[in-house]
BADRENSE-37157 format. One record per residue (C-alpha): z, x, y. Coordinates in Angstrom, 3 decimals, decimal comma. Example, Ala and Ser with C-alpha at 12.3 -4.5 7.8 and 13.67 -1.06 7.14 Angstrom:
// BADRENSE-37157
<zz: 7,800 xx: 12,300 yy: -4,500>
<zz: 7,140 xx: 13,670 yy: -1,060>
END
This chain:
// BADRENSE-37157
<zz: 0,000 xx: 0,000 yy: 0,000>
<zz: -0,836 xx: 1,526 yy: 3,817>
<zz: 1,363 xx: 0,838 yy: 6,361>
<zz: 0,333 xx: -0,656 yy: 9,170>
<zz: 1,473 xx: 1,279 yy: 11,666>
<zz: 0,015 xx: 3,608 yy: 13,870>
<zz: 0,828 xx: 7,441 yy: 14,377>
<zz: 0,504 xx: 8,614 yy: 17,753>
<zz: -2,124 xx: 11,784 yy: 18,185>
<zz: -2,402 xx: 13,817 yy: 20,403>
<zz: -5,311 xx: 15,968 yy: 22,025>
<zz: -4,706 xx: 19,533 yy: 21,347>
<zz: -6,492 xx: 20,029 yy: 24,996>
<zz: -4,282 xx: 18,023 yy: 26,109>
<zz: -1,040 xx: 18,748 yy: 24,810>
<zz: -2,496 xx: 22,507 yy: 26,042>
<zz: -3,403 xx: 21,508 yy: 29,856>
<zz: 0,496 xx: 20,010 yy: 29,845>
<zz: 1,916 xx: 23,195 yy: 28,657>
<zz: 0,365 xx: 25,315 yy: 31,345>
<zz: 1,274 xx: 22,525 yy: 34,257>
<zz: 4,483 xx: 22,780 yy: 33,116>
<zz: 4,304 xx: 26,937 yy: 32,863>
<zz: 2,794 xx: 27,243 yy: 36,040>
<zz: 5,947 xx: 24,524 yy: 37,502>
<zz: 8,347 xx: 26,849 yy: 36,071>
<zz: 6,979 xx: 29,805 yy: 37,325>
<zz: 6,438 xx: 29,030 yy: 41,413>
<zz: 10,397 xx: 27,343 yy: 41,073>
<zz: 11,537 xx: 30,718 yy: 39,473>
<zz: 10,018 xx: 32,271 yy: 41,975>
<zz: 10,779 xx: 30,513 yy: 44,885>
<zz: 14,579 xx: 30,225 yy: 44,234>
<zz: 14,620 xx: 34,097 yy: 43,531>
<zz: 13,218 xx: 34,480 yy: 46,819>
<zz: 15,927 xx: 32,239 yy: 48,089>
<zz: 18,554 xx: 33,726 yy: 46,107>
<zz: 17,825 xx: 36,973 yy: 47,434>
<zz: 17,552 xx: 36,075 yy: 51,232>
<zz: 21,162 xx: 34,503 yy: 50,714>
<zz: 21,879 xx: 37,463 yy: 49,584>
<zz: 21,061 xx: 39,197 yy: 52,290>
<zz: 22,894 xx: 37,195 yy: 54,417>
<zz: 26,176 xx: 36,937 yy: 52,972>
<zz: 26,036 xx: 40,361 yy: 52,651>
<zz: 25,348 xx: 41,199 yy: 55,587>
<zz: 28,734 xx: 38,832 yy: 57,104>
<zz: 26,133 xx: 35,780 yy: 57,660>
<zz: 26,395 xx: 32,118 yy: 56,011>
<zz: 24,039 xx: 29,527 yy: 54,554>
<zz: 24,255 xx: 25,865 yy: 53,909>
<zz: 21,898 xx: 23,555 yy: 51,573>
<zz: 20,743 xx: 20,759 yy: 52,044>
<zz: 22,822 xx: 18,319 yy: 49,445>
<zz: 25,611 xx: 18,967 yy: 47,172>
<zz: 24,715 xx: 19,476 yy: 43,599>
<zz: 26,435 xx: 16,880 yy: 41,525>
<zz: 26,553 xx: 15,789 yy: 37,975>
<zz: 24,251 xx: 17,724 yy: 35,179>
<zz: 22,426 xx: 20,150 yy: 37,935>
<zz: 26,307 xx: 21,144 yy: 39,226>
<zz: 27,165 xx: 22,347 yy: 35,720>
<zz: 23,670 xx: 23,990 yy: 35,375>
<zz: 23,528 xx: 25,258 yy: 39,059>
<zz: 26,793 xx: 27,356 yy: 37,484>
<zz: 24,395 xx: 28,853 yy: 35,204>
<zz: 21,652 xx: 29,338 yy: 36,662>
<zz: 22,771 xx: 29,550 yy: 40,613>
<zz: 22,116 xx: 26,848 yy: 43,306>
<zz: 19,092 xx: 27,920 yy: 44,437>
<zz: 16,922 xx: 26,544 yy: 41,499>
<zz: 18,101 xx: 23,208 yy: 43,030>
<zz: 19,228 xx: 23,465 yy: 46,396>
<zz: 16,658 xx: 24,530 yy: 49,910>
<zz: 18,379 xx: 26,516 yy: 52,533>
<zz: 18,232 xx: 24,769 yy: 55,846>
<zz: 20,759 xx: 26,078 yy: 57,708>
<zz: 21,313 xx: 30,451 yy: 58,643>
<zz: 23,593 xx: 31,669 yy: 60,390>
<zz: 23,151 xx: 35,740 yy: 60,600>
<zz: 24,945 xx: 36,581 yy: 63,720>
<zz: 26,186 xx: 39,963 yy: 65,116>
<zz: 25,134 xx: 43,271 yy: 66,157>
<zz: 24,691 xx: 44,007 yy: 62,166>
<zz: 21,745 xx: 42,381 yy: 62,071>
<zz: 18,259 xx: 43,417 yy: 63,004>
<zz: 14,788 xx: 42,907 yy: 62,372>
<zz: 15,169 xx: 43,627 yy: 58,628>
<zz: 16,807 xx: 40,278 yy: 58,296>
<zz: 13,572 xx: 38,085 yy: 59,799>
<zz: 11,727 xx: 39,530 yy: 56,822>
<zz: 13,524 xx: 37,525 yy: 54,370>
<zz: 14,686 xx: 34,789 yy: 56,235>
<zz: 11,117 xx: 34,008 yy: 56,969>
<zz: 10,472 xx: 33,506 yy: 52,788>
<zz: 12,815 xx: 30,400 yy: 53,879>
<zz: 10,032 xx: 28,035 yy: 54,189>
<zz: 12,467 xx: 24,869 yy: 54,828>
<zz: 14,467 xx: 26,368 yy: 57,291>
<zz: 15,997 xx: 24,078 yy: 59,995>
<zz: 18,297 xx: 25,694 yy: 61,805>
<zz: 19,041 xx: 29,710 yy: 62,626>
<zz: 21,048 xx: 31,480 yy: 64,802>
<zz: 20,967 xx: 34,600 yy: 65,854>
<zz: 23,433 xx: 35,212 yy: 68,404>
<zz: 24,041 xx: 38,565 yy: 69,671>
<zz: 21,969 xx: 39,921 yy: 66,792>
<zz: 20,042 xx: 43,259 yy: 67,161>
<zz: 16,865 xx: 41,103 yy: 66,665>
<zz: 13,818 xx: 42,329 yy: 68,637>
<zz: 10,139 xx: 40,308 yy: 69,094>
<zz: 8,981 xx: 42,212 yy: 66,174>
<zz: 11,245 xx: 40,205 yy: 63,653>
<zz: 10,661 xx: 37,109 yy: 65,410>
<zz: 7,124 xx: 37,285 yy: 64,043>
<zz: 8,576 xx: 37,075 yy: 60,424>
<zz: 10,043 xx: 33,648 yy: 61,509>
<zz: 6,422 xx: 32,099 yy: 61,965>
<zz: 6,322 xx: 30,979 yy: 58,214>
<zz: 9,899 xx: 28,841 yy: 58,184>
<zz: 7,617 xx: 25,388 yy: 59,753>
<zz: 10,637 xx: 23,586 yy: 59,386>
<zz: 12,739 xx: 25,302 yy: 61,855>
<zz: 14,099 xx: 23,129 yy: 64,678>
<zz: 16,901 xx: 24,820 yy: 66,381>
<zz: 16,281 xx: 28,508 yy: 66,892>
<zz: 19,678 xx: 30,501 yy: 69,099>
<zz: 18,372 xx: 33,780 yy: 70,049>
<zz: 21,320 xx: 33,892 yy: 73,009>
<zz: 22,372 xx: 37,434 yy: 73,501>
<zz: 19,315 xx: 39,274 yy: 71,142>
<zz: 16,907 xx: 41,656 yy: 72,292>
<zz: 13,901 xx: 39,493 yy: 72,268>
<zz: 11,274 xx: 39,855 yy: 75,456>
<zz: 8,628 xx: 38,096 yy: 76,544>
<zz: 6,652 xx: 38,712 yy: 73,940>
<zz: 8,000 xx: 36,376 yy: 71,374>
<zz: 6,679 xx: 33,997 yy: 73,350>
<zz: 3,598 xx: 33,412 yy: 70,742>
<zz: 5,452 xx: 33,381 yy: 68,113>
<zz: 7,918 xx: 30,828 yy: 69,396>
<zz: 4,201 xx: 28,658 yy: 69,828>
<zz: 3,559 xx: 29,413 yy: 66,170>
<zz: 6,964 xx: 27,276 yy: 65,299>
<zz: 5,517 xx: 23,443 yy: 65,796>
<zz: 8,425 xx: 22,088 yy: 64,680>
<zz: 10,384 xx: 23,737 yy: 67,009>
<zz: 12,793 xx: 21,206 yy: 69,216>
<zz: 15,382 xx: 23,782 yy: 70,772>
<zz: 15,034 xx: 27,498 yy: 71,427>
<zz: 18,341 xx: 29,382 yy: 73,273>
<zz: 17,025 xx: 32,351 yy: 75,340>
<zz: 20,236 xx: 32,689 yy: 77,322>
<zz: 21,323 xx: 36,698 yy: 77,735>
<zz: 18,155 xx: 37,439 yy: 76,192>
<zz: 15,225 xx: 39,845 yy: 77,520>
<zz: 12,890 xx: 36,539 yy: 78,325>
<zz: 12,057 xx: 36,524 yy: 82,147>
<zz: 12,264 xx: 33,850 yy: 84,496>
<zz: 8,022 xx: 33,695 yy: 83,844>
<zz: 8,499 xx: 33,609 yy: 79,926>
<zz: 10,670 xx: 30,619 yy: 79,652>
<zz: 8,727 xx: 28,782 yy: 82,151>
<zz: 5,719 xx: 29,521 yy: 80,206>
<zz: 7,277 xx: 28,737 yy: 77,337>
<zz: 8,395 xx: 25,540 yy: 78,670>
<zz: 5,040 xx: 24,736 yy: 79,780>
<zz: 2,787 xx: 25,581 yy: 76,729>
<zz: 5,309 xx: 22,869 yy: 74,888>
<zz: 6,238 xx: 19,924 yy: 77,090>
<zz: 8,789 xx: 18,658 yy: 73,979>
<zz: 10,665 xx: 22,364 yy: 73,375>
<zz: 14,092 xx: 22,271 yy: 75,226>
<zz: 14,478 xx: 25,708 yy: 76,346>
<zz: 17,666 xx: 26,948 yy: 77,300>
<zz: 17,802 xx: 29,675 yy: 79,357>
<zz: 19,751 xx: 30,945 yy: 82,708>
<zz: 16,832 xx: 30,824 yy: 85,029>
<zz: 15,867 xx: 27,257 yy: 84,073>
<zz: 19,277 xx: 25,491 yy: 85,078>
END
């Protein structure tokens, strides 16, 4: 007697093209959150702090032990402040691609690492008060679309930078001393 039931096939192609989706998945989020990892790295070491963007919470908190948050966590927020840090920080800071928020204040940052900062297009709120940034981040700060706030206070910008700044994007608040 046959049984009437049907056994589910598969397509080998098929069950191949899912394998390498799933390969190439697991390859850009390993990569990704080892770039993350090591920018937080960075960071902390360096006497700076990070936040994520949500709490992990039920299964991923007990794997995130494992494996480390940023396989399921996005920095948004960077806070690398103090003479310690310098251009070498933009470098990997920039890898954060969902940045939101980063201050800088009285870091040893020049325009040079400001260019690094052109790939985070989620940045909003940029403090460069007391750095060593000039006039010519002033391109670079156009490069940032997202951008809503930029502090230039105690910074090199001139009185000519921030208005240009300030003109080139209507929407950017721009804090800075010869604005008030």
């Amino acid at each position: 007697m046959t049984s009437s039931r049907a056994v589910p096939r598969f397509n080998l192609k098929f069950l191949l093209a899912v394998t390498a989706v799933l390969a190439l998945w697991v390859g850009w989020t390993g990569s990704r959150a080892g770039s993350q990892a090591s920018a937080v790295a960075k960071i902390v070491q360096g006497g700076g702090t990070v936040q994520y963007d949500a709490p992990l919470e039920g299964v991923t908190k007990e794997i995130g032990k494992v494996t480390g948050n940023d396989y399921f966590q996005t920095v948004v927020i960077v806070r690398a402040e103090g003479s310690q840090f310098d251009d070498s920080i933009t470098e990997p800071i920039g890898r954060l691609s969902n940045l939101q928020s980063l201050s800088l204040l009285n870091a040893s940052v020049t325009d040079a690492g400001i260019e690094h900062l052109t790939s985070c297009g989620e940045l909003k709120h940029l403090d460069l008060m007391h750095t060593l940034v000039s006039d010519d981040c002033i391109s670079s700060l156009m490069g940032l679309q997202n951008l809503n706030y930029v502090n230039l206070e105690g910074s090199r910008v001139t009185k000519k930078g921030a208005q240009s700044l300030q003109a080139l994007r209507p929407g950017l608040e721009v804090k800075h001393h010869f604005l008030e």
